[in-house]
C-alpha positions in Angstrom: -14.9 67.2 -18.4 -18.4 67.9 -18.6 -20.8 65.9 -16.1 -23.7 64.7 -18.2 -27.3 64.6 -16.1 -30.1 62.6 -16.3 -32.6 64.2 -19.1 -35.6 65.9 -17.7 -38.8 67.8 -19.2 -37.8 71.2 -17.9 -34.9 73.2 -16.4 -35.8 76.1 -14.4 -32.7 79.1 -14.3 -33.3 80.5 -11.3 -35.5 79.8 -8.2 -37.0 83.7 -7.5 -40.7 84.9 -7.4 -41.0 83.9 -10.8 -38.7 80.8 -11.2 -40.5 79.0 -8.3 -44.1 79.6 -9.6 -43.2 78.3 -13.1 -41.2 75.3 -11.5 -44.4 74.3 -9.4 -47.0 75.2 -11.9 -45.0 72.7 -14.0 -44.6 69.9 -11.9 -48.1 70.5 -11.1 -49.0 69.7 -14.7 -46.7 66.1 -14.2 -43.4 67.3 -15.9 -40.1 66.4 -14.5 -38.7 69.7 -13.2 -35.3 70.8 -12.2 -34.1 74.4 -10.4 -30.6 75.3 -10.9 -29.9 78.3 -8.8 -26.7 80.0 -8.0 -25.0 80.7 -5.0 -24.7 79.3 -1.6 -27.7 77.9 0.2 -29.9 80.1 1.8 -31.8 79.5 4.6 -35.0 81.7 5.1 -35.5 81.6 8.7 -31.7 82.6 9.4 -30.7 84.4 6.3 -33.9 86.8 5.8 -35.7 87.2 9.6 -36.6 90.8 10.5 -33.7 90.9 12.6 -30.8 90.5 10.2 -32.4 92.1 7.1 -32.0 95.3 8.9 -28.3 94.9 9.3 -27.2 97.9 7.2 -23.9 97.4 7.8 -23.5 93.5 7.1 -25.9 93.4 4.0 -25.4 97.1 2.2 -21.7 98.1 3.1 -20.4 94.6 3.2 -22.8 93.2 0.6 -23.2 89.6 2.7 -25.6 88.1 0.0 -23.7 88.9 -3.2 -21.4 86.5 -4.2 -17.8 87.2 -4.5 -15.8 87.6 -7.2 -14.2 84.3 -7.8 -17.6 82.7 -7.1 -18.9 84.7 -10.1 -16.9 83.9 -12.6 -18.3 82.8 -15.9 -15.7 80.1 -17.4 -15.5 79.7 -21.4 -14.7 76.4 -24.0 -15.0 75.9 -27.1 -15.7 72.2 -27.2 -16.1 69.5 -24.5 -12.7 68.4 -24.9 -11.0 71.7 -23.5 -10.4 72.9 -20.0 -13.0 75.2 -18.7 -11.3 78.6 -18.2 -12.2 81.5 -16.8 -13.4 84.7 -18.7 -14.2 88.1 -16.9 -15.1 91.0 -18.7 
């Protein structure tokens, strides 16, 4: 079943470059603003320092910040009363 939220004035997709600055100018203008990104958490000190960026190996070859396949998966109903099943392409 679907969780309902708490309505707010704005919902940002996406917490980039972009996504941030809009979220902030926003909330700077006195709307409530929500981020919804996806993926795990990512910490910028640990996750993005000089000396794991370079990592070919762990970040190219492996691809260590893409998410997996079952964690991308985009699910499909057609109403709120059905099951939430998964669709791939």
């Amino acid at each position: 079943m679907m969780t309902k939220l708490p309505k707010t004035d704005v919902v940002v997709i996406g917490l980039g470059w972009a996504g941030s600055i809009i979220a902030n100018e926003l909330a700077d203008e006195g709307l409530e603003v929500i981020g919804i990104e996806r993926g795990p958490w990512r910490d910028t000190a640990r996750d993005f320092n000089i000396g794991t960026v370079t990592d070919e190996l762990r970040y190219v070859m492996s691809e260590e910040l893409m998410l997996r396949t079952r964690q991308n998966t985009c699910t499909m109903r057609n109403n709120p009363s059905q099951t939430a099943l998964p669709m791939r392409t």
